[in-house]
C-alpha positions as CSV (number, residue, x, y, z in Angstrom):
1,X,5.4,14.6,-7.3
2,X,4.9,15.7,-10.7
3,X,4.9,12.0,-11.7
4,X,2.2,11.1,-9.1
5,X,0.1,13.9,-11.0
6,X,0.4,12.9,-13.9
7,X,-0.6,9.4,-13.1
8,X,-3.6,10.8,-11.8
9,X,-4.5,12.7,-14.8
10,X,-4.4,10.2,-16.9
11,X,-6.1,7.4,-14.8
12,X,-8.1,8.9,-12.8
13,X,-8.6,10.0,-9.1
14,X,-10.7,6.8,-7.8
15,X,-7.8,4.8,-9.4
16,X,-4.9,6.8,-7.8
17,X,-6.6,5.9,-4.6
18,X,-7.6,2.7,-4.5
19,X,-3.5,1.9,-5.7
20,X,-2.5,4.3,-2.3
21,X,-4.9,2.1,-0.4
22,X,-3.7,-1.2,-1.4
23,X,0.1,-0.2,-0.5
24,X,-1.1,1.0,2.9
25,X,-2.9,-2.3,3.7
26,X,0.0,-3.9,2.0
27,X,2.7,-2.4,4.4
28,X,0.3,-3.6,7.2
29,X,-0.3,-6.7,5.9
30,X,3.6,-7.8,5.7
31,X,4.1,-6.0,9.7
32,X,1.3,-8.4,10.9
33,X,3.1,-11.4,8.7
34,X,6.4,-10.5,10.9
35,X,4.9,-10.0,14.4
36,X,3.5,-13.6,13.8
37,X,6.4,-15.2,12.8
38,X,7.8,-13.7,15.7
39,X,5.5,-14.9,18.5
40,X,5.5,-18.2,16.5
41,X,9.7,-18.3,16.8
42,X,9.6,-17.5,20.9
């Protein structure tokens, strides 16, 4: 945790979150790739 704050220190809280929001839309992005290539394989 100390890490994560001194990341935001340093680069600033608009940067911190726009990085927290890209993983987040990342991790759905890659579940939604799956469930595809699931209904595509039945």
């Amino acid at each position: 945790m100390a890490e994560w704050m001194q990341w935001i220190q340093e680069l600033g809280f608009p940067i911190f979150v726009s990085f927290y929001l890209m993983h987040r839309v990342e991790t759905k992005l890659v579940a939604i790739h799956d469930a595809l290539l699931t209904l595509k394989l039945s």
